[in-house]
N, C-alpha and C positions, 0 to 999 in steps of 0.2 A: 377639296376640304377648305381651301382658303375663302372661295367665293361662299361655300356654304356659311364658315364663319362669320364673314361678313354682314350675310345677310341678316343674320341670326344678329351678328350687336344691334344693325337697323332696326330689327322690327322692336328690339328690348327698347331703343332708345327711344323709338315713334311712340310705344307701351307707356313708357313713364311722362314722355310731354303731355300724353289723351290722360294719364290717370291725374296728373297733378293739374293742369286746367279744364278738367271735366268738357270739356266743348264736346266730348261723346260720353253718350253713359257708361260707369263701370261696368255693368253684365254684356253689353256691346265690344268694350275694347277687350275685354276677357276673352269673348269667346274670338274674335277676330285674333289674337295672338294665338291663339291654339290653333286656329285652322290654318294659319301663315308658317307657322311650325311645323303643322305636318306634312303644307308643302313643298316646305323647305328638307324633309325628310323624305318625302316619294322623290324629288328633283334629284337628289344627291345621296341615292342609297349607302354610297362607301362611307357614308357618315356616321352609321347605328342608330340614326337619329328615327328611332323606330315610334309609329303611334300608341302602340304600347308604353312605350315609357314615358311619352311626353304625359298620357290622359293618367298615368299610374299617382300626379299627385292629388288626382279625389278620392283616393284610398290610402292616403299619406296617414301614416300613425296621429303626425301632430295637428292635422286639420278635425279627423275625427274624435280628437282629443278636445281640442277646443271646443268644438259643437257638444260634444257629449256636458263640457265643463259648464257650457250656456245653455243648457235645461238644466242641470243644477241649482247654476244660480237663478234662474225660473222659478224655479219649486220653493226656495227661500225663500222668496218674496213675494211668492201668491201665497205660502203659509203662513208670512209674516214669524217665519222661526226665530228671527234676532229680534224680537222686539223688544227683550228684555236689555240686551246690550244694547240698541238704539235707544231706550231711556235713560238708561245710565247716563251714556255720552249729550243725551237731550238735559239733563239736570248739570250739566257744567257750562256756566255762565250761560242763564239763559236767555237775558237780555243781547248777548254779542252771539251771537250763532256760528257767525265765519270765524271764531278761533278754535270751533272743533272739528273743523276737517284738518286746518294744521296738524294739530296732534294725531290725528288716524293717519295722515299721512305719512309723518314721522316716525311713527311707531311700525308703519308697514314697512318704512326704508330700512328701520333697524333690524328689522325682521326675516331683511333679509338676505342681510350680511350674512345668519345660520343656518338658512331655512332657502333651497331654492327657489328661488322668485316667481317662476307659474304657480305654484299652491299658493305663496303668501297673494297672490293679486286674487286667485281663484277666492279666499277669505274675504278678502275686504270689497270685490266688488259688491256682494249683497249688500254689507253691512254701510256704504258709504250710499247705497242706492236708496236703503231706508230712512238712514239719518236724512240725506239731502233731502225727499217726500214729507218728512216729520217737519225739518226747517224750511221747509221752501227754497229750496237753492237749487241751482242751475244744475243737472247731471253734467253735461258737455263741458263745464269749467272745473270739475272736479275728477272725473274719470281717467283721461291723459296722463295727468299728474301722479294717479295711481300709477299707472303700467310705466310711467320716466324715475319713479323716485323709487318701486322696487329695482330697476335697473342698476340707479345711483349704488344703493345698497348692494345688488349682486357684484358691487366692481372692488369691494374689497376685500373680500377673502376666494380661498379657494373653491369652495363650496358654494359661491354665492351665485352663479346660474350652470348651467353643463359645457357652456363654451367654456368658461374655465377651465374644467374637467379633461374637455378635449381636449386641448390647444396643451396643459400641461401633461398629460397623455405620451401625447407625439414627441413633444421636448423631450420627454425621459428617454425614447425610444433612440433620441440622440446623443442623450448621457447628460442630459440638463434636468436639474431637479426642480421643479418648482415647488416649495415647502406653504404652509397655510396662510401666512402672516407673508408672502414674496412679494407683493405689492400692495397690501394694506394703506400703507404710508400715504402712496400716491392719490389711491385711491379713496382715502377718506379727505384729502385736499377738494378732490372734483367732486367726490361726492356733497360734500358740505357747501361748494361753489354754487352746486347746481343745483341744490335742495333751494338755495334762497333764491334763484330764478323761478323752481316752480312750482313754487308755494306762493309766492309773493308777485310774479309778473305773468307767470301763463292766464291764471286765470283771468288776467285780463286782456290777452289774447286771443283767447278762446271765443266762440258763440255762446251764447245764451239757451236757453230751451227753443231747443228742437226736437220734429220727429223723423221718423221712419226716413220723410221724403226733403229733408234739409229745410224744413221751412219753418220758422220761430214761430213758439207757442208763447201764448198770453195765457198768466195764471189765472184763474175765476177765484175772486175770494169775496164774492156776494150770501148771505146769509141763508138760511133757511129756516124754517117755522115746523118744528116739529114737537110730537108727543110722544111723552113713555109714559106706559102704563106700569106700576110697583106691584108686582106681582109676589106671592110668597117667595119666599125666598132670594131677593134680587139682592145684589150687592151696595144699593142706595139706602134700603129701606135700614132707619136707627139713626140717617145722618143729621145730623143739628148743623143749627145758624150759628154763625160769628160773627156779631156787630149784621147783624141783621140781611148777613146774606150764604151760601153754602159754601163751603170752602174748596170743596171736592168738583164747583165747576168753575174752574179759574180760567178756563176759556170757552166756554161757552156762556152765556144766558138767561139765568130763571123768568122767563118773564110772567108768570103765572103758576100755581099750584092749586087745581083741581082736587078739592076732598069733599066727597057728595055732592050734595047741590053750591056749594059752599065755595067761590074764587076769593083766591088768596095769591094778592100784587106785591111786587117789591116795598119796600123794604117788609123780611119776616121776622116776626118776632116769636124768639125763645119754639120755634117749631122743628118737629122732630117728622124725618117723614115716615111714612109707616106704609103697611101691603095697601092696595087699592088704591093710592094716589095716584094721580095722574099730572105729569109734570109737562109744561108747555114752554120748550126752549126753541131758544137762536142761534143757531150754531152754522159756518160754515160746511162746505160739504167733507171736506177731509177732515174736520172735526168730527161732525157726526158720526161717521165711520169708524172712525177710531177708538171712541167712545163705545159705537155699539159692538164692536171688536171684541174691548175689554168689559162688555155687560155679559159676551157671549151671545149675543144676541142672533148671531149666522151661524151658530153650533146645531140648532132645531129650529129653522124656518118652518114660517108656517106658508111654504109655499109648494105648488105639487113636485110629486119627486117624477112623473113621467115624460115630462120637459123632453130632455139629453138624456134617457137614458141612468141607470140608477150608482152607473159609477161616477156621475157628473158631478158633486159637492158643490161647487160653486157656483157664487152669486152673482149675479150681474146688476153693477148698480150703473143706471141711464139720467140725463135730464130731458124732458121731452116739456113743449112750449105748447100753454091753451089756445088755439088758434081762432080767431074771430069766428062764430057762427058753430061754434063745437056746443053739441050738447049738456057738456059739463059747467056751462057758464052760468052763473045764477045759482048753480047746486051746490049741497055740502060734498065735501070727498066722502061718498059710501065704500068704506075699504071690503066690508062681504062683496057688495056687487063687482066692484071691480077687480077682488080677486078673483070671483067666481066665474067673471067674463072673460077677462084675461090670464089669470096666473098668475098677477103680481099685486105687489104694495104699495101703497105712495106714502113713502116716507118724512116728507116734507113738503114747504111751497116756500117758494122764491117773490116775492112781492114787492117792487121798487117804493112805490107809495106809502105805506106806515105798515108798520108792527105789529100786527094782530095778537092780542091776549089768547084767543080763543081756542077750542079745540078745533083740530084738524073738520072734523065733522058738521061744525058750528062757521066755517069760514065760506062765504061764497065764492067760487071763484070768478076772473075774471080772464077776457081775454086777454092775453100776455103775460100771465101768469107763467112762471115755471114750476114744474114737479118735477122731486128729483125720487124716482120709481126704483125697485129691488126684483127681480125675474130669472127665472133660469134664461140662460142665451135665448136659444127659440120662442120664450113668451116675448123677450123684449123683442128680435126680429119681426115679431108677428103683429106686434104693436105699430111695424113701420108701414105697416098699411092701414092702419087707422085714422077715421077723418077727425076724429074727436082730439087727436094729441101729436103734438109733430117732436119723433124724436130728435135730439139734437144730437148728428152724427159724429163727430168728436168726443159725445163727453161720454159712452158706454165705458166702464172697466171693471174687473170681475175683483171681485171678495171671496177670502176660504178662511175656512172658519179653522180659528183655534186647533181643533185638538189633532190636527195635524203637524202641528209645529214641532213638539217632542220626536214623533218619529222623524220628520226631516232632516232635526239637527244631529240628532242620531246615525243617519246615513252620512249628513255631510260630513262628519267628527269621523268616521268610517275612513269615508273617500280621502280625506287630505292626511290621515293619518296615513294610510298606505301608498298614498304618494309620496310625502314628505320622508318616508323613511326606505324607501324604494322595496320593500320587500316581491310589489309584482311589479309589472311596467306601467308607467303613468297612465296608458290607452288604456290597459284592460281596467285602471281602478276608475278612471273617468265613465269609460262605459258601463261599468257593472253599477257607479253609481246613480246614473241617468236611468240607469233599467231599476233599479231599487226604487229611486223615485215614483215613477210611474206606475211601478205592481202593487209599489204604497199607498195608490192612492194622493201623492203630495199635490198630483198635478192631472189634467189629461190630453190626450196626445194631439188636442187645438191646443193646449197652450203650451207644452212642449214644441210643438211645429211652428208658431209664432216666435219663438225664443232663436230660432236658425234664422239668420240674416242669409240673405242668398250672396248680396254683394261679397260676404268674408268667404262663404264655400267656393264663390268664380274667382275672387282675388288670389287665394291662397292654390287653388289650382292651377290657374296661368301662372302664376308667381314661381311655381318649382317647375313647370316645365320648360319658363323662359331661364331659371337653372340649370335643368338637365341638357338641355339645347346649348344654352354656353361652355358647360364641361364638355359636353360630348363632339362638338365642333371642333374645340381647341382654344376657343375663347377665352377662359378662364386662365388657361397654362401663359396663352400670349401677352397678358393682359401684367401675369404674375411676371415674367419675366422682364417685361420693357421697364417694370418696379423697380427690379433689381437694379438693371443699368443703369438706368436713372442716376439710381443713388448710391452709385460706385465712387464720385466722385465728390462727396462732398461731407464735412463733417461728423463725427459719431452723432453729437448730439442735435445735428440734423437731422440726421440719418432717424434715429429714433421717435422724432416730431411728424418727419415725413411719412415716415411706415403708420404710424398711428393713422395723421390724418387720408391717406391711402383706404387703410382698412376700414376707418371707418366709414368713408364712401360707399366703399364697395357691400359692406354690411347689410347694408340698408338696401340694396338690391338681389345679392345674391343670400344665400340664408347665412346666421352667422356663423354654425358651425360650420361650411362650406369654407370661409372668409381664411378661418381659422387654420383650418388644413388645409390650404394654398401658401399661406403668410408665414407660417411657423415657421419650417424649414428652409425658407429664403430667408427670415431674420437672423437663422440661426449661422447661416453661412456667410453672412453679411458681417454679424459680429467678428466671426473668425479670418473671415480677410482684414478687418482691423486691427488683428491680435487682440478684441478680448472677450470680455463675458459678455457671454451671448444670453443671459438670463437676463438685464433690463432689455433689449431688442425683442426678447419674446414675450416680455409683461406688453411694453407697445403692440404687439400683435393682440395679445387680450382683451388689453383695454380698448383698442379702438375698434374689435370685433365688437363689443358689448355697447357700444356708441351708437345703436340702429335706433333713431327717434325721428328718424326723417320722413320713415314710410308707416305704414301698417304691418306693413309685408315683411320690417326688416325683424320682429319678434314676436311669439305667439302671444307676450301679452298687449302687445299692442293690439292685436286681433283680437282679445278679449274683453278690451274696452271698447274695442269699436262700434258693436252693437248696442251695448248699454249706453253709451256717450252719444249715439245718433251721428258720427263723425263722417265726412268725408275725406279723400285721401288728401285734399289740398291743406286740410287742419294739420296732420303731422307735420307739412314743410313745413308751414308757419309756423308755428310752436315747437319743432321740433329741429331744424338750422340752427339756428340762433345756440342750443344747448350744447350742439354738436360744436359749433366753434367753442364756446365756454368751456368744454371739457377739453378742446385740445391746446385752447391756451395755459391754463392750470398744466396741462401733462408736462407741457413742453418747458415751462418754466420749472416745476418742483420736480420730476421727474430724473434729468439729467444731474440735480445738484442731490437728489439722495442717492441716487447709483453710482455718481461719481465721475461720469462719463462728459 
């Protein structure tokens, strides 16, 4: 048993030097800990350390939880279901944009003081994904922050994540009560410490835009040349000038208004526009979208439905570059021919050289021109073999139209409802709502499948079995007791700094309800060899169970940011050390002088 132990802290400790300086990839040192594991379980059968249990955490409740929870938030944000909440919060100061993630952040910390903390992050990931998209701001320097500052908030009441739950649980089991309000106190000192570290300093520790594969993305905020045509019934037609311009488009353009043969330039007078206009603006690309969003414009494409298939609803908008010697050079965009060649639209043109008045039709193009196209997936792939247009492989992303948002938010108001109030188990309401999603139509199972990071599915698999591997050795117990001795001999109110900063070490590695029941009942006997109350020694086992900001691994919402935020696991050290000391400085000082100890 001992050499297996042994072996077992080795490879956990070899595990976290590869995952925290990447020198091998995570799906690498992942699966290399599991096959070390089970060697270490065929070498040493008296162990239990059986393959079964080690591979049993890719069928973990909380892995399939989180996966289920990230097509969720998938389907929000290809339906654009909060868009009406991300205007809202887009209309408060809209010149300073960076003072409204403060407040969403805020608001999620206090959220979840009452509310355990996986539903409140499981909320606000969409909603901050959309705001950041709307403002231009970095996801990577905002995301973290979510999943450390619902933490902050889980640390002061009882309710406020399930380690709580646990760890006060077992206390009773001892004849220790922990009550709603039993470390509030403390916990809104560090909570409050630590909100102004990471609201105010992370994000400037953090990366910038990144993707999938950790590599900074540069925003494109070059213009585009595009036309609407005012059809019966459009939501433009009846709008008037103010001072000689439209009010309704304060970020994009008018640079021309097509009525009959008749162009009509900046500045307009006293015009009203009416059906059959045809309006010739400038608008960025995430303008335009946005816009055409709220025209409805992706509700009834006019593009074929035999693409993907007739449950595919979305849209794929591409920029693809006129390449020297393309036959399209010298032509107007014919949009019948080239949807009738291809399947798609060219919704605009990108032109570094001057501004074209004209209509799409009317513009010659040149080579190095961009067009930014609208296609089902398979027409724009199909495009990539065209010598006439060179897609630009970066910039495809898909669009769904409106009137799927209602039902989305509908399911999501479902899902978090029945988590938040536990009436079934968080797994079954996570999955039933990812399956809802999907038969809804919100989403389809490519972009469902794109929403699963593989890194979080191998992380969090090796992650419980290099747990299961340390209880089942003996690791965990030897680890808990050299604790205890330890701290036999020194101060109460050592005593209680130390146990914190202990546990919350080990948090961050082993899971934390794990941490929790190892810690409790050694604090609890700790107290009582000092003769006394053993209820602040078991708040320090909570609180610095709840202290997991160091890893991914040490809490599911860290794993919930991780994919949306684009994070590697060396982002948590950096960003996440630093808080782990701040909270146990704050413990350690307020801590001992309200308990008394």
């Amino acid at each position: 048993m001992p050499v297996a132990m042994w072996l077992t802290i080795a490879v956990i400790l070899a595990a976290i030097v590869l995952f925290s300086t990447e020198l091998v990839s995570l799906e690498i040192v992942a699966l290399g800990v599991l096959v070390l594991l089970m060697a270490i379980g065929l070498l040493a059968p008296d162990t239990q350390l059986t393959t079964e249990s080690l591979l049993a955490g890719f069928a973990n409740p909380a892995l399939l939880t989180i996966i289920a929870l990230l097509v969720i938030g998938q389907a929000l944000f290809q339906t654009d279901a909060l868009g009406g909440i991300t205007k809202a919060f887009e209309r408060l100061w809209p010149r300073h944009p960076s003072r409204v993630i403060p407040i969403i952040l805020i608001i999620a910390g206090i959220s979840s003081a009452v509310i355990n903390n996986t539903p409140v992050v499981v909320m606000f990931i969409p909603l901050l994904t959309a705001v950041a998209a709307r403002r231009k701001l970095a996801t990577p320097k905002i995301m973290m922050p979510l999943s450390f500052i619902s933490i902050l908030g889980g640390m002061t009441t009882l309710i406020g994540s399930s380690t709580n739950l646990l760890a006060a649980g077992i206390a009773l089991s001892y004849g220790v009560t922990i009550d709603f309000f039993a470390f509030t106190v403390p916990g809104l000192f560090m909570a409050g410490v630590g909100a102004i570290y990471v609201i105010f300093v992370m994000p400037h520790i953090l990366p910038s835009r990144m993707n999938e594969k950790g590599q900074e993305v540069q925003a494109r905020n070059l213009q585009f040349i595009t036309e609407i045509r005012l059809y019966d019934g459009h939501p433009l037609i009846g709008e008037k000038t103010v001072a000689g311009m439209f009010p309704k488009f304060t970020k994009m353009t008018v640079r021309a208004v097509m009525r009959g043969y008749e162009r009509y330039v900046p500045p307009f007078e006293d015009m009203t526009l009416r059906a059959g206009d045809v309006l010739i603006l400038a608008a960025t690309r995430d303008q335009l979208t946005d816009a055409l969003k709220e025209w409805r414009a992706f509700d009834n494409p006019r593009i074929s439905e035999d693409q993907d298939g007739p449950t595919d609803h979305g849209i794929v908008l591409c920029e693809a570059l006129v390449p020297p010697g393309s036959r399209l050079i010298n032509n107007g965009i014919d949009q019948r021919g080239f949807l009738s060649q291809h399947g798609c639209l060219i919704l605009g043109i990108e032109r570094r050289s001057r501004m074209p008045r004209e209509s799409l039709s009317e513009i010659r193009l040149d080579a190095g021109d961009v067009l930014l196209i609208a296609g089902r997936s398979s027409a724009i792939n199909n495009l990539r073999g065209q010598q006439d247009v060179v897609v630009i492989e970066w910039s495809a992303s898909e669009v769904r139209p409106h009137r799927f948002a209602s039902r989305a938010q509908l399911i999501f108001a479902a899902t978090v409802a029945a988590i938040a109030t536990g009436i079934v188990p968080i797994v079954f309401a996570a999955i039933a709502g990812a399956f809802a999603m999907l038969a809804g139509g919100c989403l389809n199972v490519r972009q469902a499948t794109r929403a699963i990071d593989r890194r979080i599915f191998l992380l969090v698999g090796s992650a419980i079995a290099m747990s299961t591997a340390l209880e089942t050795t003996g690791g965990a117990a030897m680890i808990a007791d050299v604790t205890a001795m330890t701290l036999s001999n020194v101060s109460p109110a050592m005593v209680m700094s130390l146990t914190f900063l202990i546990v919350a070490i080990l948090t961050n590695f082993l899971s934390n309800n794990a941490t929790a029941v190892l810690f409790t009942p050694i604090a609890i006997s700790t107290a009582q060899a000092f003769g006394l109350d053993p209820l602040p020694f078991v708040v320090a086992v909570i609180l610095g169970a709840n202290a997991c900001f160091a890893t991914p691994i040490g809490y599911q919402t860290n794993l919930l940011v991780m994919g949306p935020g684009h994070y590697r696991f060396k982002h948590f050290f950096i960003a996440g050390i630093p808080l782990i000391l701040i909270v146990w400085i704050v413990f350690s000082i307020v801590a001992p002088i309200y308990y008394g100890v």
